[in-house]
C-alpha positions as CSV (number, residue, x, y, z in Angstrom):
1,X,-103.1,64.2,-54.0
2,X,-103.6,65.9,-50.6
3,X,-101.2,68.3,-49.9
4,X,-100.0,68.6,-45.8
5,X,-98.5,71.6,-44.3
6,X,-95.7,70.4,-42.2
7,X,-94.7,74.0,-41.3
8,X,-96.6,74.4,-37.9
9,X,-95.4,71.0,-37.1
10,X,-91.8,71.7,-38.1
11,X,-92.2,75.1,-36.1
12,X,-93.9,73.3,-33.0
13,X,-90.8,71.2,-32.9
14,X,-88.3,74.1,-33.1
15,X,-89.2,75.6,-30.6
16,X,-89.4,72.7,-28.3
17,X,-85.6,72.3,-29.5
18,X,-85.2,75.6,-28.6
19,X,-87.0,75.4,-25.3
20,X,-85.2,71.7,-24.3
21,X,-81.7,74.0,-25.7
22,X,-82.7,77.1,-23.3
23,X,-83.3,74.6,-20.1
24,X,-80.3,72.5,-20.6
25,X,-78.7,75.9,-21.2
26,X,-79.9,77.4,-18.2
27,X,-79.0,73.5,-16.4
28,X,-75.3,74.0,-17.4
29,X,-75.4,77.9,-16.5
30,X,-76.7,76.5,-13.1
31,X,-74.2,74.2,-12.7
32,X,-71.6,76.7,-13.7
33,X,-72.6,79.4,-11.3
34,X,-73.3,76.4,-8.5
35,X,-69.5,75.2,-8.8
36,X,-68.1,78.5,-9.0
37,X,-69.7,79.2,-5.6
38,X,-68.9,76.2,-4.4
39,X,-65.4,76.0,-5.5
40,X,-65.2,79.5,-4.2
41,X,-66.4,78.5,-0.9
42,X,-63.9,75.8,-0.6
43,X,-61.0,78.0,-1.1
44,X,-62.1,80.5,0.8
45,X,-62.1,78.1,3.7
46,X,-59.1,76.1,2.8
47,X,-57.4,79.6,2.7
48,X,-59.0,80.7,5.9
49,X,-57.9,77.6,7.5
50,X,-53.9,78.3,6.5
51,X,-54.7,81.9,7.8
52,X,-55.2,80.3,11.3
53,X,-52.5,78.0,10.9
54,X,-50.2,80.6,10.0
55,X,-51.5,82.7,12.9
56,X,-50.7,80.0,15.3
57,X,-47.2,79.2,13.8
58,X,-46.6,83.1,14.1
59,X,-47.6,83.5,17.9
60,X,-45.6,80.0,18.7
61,X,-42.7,81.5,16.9
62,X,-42.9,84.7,18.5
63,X,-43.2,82.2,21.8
64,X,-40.2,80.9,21.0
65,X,-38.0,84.2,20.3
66,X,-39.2,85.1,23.9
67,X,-38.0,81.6,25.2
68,X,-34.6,81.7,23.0
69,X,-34.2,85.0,24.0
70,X,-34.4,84.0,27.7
71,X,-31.8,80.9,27.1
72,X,-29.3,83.5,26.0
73,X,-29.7,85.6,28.9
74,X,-29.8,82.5,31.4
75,X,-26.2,81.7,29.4
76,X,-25.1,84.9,29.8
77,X,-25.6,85.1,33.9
78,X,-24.1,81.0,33.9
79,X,-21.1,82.3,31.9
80,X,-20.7,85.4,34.3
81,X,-21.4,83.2,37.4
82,X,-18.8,80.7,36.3
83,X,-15.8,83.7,35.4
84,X,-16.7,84.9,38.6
85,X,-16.6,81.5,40.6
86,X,-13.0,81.2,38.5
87,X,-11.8,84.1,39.8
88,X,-12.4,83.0,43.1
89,X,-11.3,79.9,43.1
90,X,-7.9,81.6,41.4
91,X,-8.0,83.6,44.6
92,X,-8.7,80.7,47.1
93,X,-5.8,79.1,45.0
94,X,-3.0,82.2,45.4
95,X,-3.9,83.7,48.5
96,X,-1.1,82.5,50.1
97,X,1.5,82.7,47.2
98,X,2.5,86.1,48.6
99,X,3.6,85.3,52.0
100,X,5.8,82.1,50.2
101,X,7.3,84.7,47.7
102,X,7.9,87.2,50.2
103,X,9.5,84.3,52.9
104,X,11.3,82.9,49.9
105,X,12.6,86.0,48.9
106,X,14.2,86.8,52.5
107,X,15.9,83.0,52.6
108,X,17.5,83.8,49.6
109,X,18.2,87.1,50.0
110,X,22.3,87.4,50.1
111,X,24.3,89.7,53.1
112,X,25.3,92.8,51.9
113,X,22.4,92.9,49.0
114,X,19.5,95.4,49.6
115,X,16.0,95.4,47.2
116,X,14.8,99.0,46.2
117,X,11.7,97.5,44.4
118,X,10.0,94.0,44.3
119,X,6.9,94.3,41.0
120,X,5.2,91.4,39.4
121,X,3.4,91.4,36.4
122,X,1.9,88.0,35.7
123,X,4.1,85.1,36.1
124,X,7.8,87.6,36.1
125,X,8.8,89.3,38.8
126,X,11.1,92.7,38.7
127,X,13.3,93.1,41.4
128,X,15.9,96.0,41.6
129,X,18.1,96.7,44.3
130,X,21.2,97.7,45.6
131,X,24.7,95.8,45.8
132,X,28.0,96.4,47.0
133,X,29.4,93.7,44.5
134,X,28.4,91.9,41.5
135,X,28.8,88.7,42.7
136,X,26.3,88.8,44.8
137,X,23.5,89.3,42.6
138,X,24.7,86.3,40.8
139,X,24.8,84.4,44.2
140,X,21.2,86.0,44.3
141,X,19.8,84.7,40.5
142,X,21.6,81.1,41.5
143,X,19.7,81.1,44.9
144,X,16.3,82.3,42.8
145,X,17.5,79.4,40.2
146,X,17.6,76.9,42.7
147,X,14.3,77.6,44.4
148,X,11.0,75.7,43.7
149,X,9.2,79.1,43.6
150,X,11.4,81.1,41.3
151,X,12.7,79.9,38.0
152,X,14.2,81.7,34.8
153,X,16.6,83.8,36.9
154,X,17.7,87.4,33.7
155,X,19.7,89.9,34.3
156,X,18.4,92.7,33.2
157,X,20.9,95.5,33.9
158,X,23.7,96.5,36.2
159,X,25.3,100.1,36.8
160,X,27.3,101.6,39.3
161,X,25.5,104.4,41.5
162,X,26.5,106.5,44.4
163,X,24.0,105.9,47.2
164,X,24.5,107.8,50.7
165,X,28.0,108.8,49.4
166,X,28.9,105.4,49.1
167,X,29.5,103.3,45.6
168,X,26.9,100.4,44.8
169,X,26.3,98.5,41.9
170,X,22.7,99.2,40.9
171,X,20.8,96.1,39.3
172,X,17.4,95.3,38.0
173,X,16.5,91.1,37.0
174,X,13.9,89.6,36.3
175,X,12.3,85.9,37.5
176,X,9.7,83.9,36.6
177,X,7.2,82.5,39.2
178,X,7.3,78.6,39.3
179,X,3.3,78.6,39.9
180,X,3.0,74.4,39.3
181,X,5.7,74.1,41.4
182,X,3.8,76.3,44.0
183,X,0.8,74.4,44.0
184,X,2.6,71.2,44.3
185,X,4.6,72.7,47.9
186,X,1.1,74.0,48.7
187,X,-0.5,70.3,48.3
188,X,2.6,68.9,50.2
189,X,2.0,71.4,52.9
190,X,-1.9,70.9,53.3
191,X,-1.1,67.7,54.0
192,X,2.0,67.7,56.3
């Protein structure tokens, strides 16, 4: 019998196992690296491109601050502008209430009755003043009563005093201002 070696053929074939194993190897390493840098480079520019995005949303939003900022400060001047045009238009509206007060005041004004002090605060009027009998400061509060200017007629005190050696009764009331009232006579006498 003839006796083969097979060992050179067994080691040719080895190493063309270990040669195909090394390339596929290297193939796959290849690969590897290749999507790595690839899948790198992807994110990278996906990441990049939300960089600029963000970017742009963070100059439009500071865009908008400036804008919102501006609003507020063009709300600011309207609200001022309309106090202010109130105001006047309050004005335009009472600029005659002091003549009526002042002409009401003298029609109702008893004989014998003499004011020291006329103040309004608001809507109520003070009025203190002199009096040689009680009975006319209640003719007075009836008269201020029964006006359309004046309404809510109080007492608020009465005291004798001595005023140029004479007695007086010294009194102090208190009266509202009938302002709806007002602007109705001031309608009616616009258009008389």
């Amino acid at each position: 019998m003839i006796r083969i070696n097979l060992l050179p053929h067994r080691e040719l074939a080895r190493a063309a196992r270990r040669r195909q194993f090394n390339v596929l190897l290297g193939i796959a390493v290849a690969a590897g690296v290749i999507a790595v840098v690839l899948g790198h480079g992807v994110i990278a520019a996906n990441q990049s491109a939300q960089d600029a995005r963000n970017a742009f949303l963070t100059q439009e939003i500071t865009r908008l601050d400036g804008q919102i900022g501006e609003i507020k400060k063009i709300r600011e001047q309207t609200q001022a502008l309309l106090e202010r045009k109130q105001v006047v238009e309050t004005l335009q509206s009472n600029r005659t209430e002091v003549v009526h007060l002042f002409d009401q005041m003298i029609r109702l004004l008893p004989d014998g009755l003499y004011l020291k002090s006329f103040k309004q605060a608001g809507d109520i009027i003070t009025i203190s003043g002199y009096t040689q009998s009680s009975a006319r400061v209640s003719t007075l509060m009836r008269n201020l009563n029964d006006s359309p200017w004046f309404e809510s007629a109080d007492l608020v005190e009465i005291k004798s005093a001595t005023v140029n050696n004479l007695r007086a009764n010294e009194f102090v009331l208190s009266v509202k201002q009938a302002r709806q009232q007002m602007d109705d006579a001031n309608n009616k006498g616009g258009k008389a």
